[in-house]
MARDREN-563023 format. One record per residue: x, y, z of N, C-alpha, C, O in turn; residue in three letters; residue number from 1. Coordinates in steps of 0.2 Angstrom, whole numbers. Example, Ala and Ser with C-alpha at 12.3 -4.5 7.8 and 13.67 -1.06 7.14 Angstrom:
% MARDREN-563023
+-------+--------+-------+--------+---------+-------+-------+--------+-------+-------+--------+-------+------+-----+
: neast : nnorth :   nup : caeast : canorth :  caup : ceast : cnorth :   cup : oeast : onorth :   oup : rest :  nr :
+-------+--------+-------+--------+---------+-------+-------+--------+-------+-------+--------+-------+------+-----+
:    66 :    -28 :    39 :     62 :     -22 :    39 :    66 :    -16 :    39 :    71 :    -17 :    42 :  ALA :   1 :
:    64 :    -11 :    35 :     68 :      -5 :    36 :    64 :      0 :    39 :    67 :      6 :    40 :  SER :   2 :
+-------+--------+-------+--------+---------+-------+-------+--------+-------+-------+--------+-------+------+-----+
END
This chain:
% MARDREN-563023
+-------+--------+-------+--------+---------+-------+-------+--------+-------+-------+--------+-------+------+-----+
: neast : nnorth :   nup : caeast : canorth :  caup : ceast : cnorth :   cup : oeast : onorth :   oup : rest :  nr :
+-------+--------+-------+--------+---------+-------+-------+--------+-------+-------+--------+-------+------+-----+
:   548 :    408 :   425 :    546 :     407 :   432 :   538 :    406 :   432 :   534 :    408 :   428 :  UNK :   1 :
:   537 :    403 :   435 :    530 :     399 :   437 :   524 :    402 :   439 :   519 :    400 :   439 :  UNK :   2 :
:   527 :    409 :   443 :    524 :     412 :   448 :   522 :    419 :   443 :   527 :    423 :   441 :  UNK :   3 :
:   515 :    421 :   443 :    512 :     426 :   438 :   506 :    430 :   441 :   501 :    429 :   439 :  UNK :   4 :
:   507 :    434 :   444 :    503 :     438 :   446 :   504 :    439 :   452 :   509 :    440 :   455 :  UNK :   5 :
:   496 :    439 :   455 :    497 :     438 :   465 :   498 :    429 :   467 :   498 :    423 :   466 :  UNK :   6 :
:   497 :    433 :   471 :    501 :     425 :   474 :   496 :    422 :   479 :   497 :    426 :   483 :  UNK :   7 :
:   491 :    418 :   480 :    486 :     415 :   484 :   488 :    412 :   491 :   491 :    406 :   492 :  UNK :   8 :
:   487 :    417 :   496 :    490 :     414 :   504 :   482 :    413 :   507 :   477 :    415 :   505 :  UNK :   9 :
:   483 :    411 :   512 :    479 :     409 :   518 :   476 :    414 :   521 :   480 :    418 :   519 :  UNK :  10 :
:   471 :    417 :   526 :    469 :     420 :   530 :   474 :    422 :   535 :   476 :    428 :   537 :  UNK :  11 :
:   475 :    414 :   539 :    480 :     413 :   546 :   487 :    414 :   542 :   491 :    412 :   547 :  UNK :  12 :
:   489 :    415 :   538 :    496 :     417 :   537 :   496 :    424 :   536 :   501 :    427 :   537 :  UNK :  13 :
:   490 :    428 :   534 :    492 :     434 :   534 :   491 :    439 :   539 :   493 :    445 :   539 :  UNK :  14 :
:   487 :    435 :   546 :    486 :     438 :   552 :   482 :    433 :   554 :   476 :    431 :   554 :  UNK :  15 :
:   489 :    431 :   557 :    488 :     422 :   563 :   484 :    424 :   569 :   482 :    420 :   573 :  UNK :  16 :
:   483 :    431 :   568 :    481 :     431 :   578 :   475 :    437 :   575 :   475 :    443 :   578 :  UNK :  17 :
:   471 :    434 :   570 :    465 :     438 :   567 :   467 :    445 :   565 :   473 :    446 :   563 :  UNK :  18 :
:   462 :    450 :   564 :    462 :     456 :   561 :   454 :    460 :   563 :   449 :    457 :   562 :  UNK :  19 :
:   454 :    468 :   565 :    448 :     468 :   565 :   446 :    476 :   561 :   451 :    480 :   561 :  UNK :  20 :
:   442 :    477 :   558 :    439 :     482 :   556 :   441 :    488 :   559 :   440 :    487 :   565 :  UNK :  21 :
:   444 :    494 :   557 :    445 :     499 :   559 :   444 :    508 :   554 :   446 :    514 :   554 :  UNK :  22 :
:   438 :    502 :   550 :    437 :     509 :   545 :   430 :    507 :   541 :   426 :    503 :   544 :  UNK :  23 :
:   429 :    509 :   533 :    420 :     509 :   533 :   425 :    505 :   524 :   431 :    505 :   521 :  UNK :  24 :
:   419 :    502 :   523 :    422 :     498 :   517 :   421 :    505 :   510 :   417 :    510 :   511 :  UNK :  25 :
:   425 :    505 :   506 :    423 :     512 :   503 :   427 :    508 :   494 :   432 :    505 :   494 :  UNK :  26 :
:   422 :    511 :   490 :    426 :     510 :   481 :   431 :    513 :   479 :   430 :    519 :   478 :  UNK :  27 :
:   436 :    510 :   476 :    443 :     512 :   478 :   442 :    516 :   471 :   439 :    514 :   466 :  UNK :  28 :
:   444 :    521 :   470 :    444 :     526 :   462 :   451 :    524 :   459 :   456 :    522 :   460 :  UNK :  29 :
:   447 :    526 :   453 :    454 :     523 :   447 :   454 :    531 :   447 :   449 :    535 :   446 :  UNK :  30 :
:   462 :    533 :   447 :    464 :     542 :   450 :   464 :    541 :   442 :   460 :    545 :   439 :  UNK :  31 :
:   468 :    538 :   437 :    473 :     540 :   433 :   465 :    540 :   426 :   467 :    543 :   421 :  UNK :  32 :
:   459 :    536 :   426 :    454 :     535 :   424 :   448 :    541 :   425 :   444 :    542 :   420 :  UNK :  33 :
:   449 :    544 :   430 :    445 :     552 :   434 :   447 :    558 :   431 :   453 :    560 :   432 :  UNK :  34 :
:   443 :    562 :   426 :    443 :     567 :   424 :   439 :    572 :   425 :   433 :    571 :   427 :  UNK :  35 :
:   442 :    579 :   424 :    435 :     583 :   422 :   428 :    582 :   427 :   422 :    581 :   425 :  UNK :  36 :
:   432 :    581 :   434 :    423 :     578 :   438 :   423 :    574 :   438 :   422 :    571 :   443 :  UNK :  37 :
:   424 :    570 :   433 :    420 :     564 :   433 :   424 :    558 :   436 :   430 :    558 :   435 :  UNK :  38 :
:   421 :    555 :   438 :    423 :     552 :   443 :   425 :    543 :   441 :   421 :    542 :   436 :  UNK :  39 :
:   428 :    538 :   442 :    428 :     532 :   437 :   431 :    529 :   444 :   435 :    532 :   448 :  UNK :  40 :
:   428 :    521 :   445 :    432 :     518 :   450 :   433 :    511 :   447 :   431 :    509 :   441 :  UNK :  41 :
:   436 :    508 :   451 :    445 :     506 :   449 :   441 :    498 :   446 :   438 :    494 :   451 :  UNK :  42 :
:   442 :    495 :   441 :    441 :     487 :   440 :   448 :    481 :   440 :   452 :    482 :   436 :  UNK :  43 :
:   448 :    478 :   444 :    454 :     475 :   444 :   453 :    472 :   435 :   448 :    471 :   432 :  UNK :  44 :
:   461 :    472 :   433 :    463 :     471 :   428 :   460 :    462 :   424 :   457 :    460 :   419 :  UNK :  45 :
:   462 :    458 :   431 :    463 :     451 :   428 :   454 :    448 :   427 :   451 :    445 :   423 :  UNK :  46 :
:   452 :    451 :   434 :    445 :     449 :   433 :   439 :    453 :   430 :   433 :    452 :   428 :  UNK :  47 :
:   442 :    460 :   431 :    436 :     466 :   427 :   431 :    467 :   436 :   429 :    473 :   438 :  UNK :  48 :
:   432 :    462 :   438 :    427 :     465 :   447 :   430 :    472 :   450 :   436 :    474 :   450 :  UNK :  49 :
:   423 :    475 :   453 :    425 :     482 :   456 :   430 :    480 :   462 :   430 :    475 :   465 :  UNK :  50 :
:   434 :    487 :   462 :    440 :     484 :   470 :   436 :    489 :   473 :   434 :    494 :   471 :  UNK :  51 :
:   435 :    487 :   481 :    432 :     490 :   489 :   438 :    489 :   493 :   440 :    483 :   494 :  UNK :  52 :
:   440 :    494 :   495 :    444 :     493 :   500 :   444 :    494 :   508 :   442 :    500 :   509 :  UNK :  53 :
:   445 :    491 :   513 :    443 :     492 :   521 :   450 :    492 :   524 :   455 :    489 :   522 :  UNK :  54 :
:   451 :    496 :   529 :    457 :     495 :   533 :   455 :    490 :   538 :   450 :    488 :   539 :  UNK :  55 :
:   462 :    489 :   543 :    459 :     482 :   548 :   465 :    482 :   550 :   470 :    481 :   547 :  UNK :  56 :
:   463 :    484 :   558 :    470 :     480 :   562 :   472 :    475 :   564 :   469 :    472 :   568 :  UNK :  57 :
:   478 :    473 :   562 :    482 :     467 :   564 :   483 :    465 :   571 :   486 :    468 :   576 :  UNK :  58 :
:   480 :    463 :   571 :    480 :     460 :   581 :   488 :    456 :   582 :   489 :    455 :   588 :  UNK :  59 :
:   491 :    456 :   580 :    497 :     454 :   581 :   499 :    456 :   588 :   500 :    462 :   586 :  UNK :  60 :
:   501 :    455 :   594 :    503 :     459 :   598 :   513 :    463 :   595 :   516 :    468 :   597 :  UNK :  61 :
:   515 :    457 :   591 :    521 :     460 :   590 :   523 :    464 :   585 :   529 :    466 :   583 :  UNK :  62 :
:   515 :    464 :   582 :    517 :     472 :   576 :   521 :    478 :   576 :   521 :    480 :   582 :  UNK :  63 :
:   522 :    481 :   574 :    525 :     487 :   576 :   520 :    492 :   575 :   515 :    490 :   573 :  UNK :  64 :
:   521 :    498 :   577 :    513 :     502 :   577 :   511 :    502 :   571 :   506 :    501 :   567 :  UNK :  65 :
:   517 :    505 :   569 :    518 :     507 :   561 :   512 :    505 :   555 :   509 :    508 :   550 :  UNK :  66 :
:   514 :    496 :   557 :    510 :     492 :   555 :   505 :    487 :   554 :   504 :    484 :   549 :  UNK :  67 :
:   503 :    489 :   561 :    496 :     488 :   563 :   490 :    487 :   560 :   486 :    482 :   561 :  UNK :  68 :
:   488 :    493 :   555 :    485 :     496 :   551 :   485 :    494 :   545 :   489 :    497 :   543 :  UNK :  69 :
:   483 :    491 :   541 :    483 :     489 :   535 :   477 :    488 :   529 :   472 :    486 :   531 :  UNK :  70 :
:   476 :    490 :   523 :    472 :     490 :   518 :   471 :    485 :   514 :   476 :    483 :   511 :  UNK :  71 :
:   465 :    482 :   515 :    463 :     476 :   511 :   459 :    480 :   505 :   455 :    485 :   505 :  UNK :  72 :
:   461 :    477 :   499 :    456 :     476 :   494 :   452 :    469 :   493 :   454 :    463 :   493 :  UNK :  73 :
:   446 :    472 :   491 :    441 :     468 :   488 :   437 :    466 :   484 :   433 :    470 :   482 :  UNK :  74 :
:   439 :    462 :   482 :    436 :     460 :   475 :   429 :    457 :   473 :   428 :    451 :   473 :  UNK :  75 :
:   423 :    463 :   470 :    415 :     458 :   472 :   412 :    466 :   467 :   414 :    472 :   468 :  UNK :  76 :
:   407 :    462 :   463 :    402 :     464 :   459 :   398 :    471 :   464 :   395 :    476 :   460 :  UNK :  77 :
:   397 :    470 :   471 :    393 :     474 :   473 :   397 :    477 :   480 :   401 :    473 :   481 :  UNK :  78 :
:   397 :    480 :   484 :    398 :     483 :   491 :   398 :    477 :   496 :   393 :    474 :   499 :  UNK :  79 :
:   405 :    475 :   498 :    405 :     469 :   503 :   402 :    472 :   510 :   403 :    479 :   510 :  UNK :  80 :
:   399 :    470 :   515 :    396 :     470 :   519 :   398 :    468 :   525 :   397 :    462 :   527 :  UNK :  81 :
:   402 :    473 :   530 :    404 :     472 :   535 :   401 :    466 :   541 :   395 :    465 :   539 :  UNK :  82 :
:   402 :    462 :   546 :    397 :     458 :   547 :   396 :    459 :   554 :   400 :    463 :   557 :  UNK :  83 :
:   392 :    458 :   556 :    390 :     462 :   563 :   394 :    462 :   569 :   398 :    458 :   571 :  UNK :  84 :
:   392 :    468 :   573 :    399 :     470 :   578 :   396 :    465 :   582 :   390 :    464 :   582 :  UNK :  85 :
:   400 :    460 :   586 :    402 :     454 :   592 :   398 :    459 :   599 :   400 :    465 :   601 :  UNK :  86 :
:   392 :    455 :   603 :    390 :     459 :   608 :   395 :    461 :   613 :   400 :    457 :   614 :  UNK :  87 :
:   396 :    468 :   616 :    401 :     470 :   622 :   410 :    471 :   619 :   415 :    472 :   623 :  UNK :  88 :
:   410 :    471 :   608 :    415 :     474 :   608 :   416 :    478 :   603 :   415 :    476 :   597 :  UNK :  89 :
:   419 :    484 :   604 :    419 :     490 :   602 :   423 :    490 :   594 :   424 :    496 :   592 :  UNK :  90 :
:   424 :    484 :   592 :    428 :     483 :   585 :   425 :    475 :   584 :   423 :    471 :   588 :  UNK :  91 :
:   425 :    477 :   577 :    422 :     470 :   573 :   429 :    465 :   570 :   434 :    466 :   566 :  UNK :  92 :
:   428 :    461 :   574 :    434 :     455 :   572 :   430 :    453 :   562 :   424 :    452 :   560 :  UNK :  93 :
:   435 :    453 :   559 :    432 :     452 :   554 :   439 :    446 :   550 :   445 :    447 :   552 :  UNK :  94 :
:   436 :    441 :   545 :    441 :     436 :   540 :   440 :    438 :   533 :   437 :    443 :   532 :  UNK :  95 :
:   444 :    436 :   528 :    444 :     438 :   521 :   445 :    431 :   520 :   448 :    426 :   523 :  UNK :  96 :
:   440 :    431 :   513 :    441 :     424 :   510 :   445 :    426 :   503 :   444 :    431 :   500 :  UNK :  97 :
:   449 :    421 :   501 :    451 :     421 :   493 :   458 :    427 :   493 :   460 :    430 :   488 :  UNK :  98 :
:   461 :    426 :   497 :    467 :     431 :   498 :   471 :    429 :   494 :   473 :    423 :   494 :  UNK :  99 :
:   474 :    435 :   491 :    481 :     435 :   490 :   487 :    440 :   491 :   486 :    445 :   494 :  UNK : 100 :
:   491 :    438 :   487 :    497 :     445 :   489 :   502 :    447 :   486 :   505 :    442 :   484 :  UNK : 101 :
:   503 :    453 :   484 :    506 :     454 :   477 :   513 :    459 :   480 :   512 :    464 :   482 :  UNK : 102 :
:   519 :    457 :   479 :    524 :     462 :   483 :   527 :    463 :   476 :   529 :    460 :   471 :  UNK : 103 :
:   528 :    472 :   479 :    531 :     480 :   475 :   537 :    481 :   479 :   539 :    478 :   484 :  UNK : 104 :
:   539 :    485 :   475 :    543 :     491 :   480 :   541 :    495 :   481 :   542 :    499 :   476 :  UNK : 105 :
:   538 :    499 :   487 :    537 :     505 :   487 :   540 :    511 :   485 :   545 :    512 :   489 :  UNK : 106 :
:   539 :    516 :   480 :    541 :     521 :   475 :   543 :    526 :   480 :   547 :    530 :   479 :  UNK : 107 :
:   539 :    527 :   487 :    542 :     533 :   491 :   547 :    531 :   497 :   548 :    535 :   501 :  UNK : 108 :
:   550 :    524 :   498 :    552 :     522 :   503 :   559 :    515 :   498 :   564 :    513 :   500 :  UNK : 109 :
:   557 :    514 :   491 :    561 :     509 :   490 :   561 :    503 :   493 :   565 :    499 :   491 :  UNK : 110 :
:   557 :    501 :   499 :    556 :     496 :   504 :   550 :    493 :   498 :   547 :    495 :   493 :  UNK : 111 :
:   550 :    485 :   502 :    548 :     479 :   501 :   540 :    482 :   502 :   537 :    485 :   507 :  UNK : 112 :
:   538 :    479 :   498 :    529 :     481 :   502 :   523 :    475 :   500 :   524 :    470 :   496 :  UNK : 113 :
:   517 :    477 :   502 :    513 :     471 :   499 :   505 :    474 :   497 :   503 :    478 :   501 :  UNK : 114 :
:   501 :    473 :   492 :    495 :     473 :   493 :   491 :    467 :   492 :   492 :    462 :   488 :  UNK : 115 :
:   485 :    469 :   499 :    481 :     463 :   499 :   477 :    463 :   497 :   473 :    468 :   498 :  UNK : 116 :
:   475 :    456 :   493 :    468 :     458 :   490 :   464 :    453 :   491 :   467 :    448 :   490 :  UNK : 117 :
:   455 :    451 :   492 :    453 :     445 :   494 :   447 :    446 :   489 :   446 :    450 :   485 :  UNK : 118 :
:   443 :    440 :   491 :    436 :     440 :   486 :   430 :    440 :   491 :   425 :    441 :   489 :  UNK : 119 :
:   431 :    440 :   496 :    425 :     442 :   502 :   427 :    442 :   509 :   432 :    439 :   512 :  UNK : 120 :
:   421 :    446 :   514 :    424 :     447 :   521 :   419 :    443 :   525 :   414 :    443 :   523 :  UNK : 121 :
:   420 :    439 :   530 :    413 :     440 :   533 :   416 :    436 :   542 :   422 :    434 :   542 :  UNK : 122 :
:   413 :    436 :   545 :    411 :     436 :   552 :   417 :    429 :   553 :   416 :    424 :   550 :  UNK : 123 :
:   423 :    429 :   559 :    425 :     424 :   560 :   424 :    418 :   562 :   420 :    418 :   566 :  UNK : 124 :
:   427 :    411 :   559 :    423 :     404 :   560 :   425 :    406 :   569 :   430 :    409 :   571 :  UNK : 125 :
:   421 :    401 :   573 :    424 :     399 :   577 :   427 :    391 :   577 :   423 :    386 :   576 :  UNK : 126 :
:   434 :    391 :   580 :    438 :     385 :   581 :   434 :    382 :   586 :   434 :    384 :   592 :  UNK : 127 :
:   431 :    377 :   583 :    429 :     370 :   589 :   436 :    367 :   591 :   440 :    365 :   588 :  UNK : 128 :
:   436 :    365 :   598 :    441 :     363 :   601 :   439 :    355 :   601 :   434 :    352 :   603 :  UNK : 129 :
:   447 :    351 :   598 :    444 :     344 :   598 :   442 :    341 :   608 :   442 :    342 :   614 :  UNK : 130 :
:   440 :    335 :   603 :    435 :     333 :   610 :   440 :    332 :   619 :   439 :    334 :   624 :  UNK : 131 :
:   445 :    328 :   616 :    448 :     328 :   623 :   452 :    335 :   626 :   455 :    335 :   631 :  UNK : 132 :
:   450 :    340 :   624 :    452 :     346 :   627 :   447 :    350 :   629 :   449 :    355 :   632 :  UNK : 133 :
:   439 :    349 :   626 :    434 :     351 :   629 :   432 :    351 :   636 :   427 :    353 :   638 :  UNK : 134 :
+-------+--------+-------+--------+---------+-------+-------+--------+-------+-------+--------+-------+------+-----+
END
């Protein structure tokens, strides 16, 4: 099969109707690496870069609550950087570049599951509207 590792999707296919910060970016621990105190966090395998992980809600209005909620991993040498809150709103709309997606089975549920992982976050483009609908 052709297909080896994570799988490389789009931004807009994994939350066509955006996504916004709903938590602090934090360094994911490698549990099974942490001993005795000491504390070890986690380097993704294939590239050796530290993983950060942010939660972020799915704007989707037809999500389920369930799964609104969502953690991203990120993959970057240093602390990605939230980007600045938008004036007059109370959550920060945020994009992931370099996305992909890696589906498991979850070990407590036996259900279908996914983790998401990107190479950086930062502030949404805005879509210029072409000219005849300006």
């Amino acid at each position: 099969m052709a297909i080896q590792g994570p799988i490389p999707i789009g931004f807009d296919q994994v939350f066509p109707h955006g996504c916004y910060l709903v938590g602090e970016v934090e360094q994911v621990k490698d549990f099974d690496a942490s001993a005795n105190g000491r504390t070890v966090f986690a380097k993704d395998k294939a590239t050796g870069e530290l993983v950060w992980q942010v939660a972020v809600m799915d704007a989707d209005p037809a999500a389920k609550i369930s799964q609104k909620t969502i953690a991203v991993k990120i993959l970057a040498p240093t602390q990605p950087v939230a980007p600045p809150a938008a004036p007059g709103l109370p959550i920060i709309p945020v994009e992931f570049d370099g996305m992909t997606v890696t589906p498991y089975v979850a070990q407590n549920t036996g259900r279908l599951a996914y983790s998401i992982r990107a190479t950086g976050m930062r502030a949404p483009r805005t879509h210029a509207k072409p000219k005849d609908q300006a």
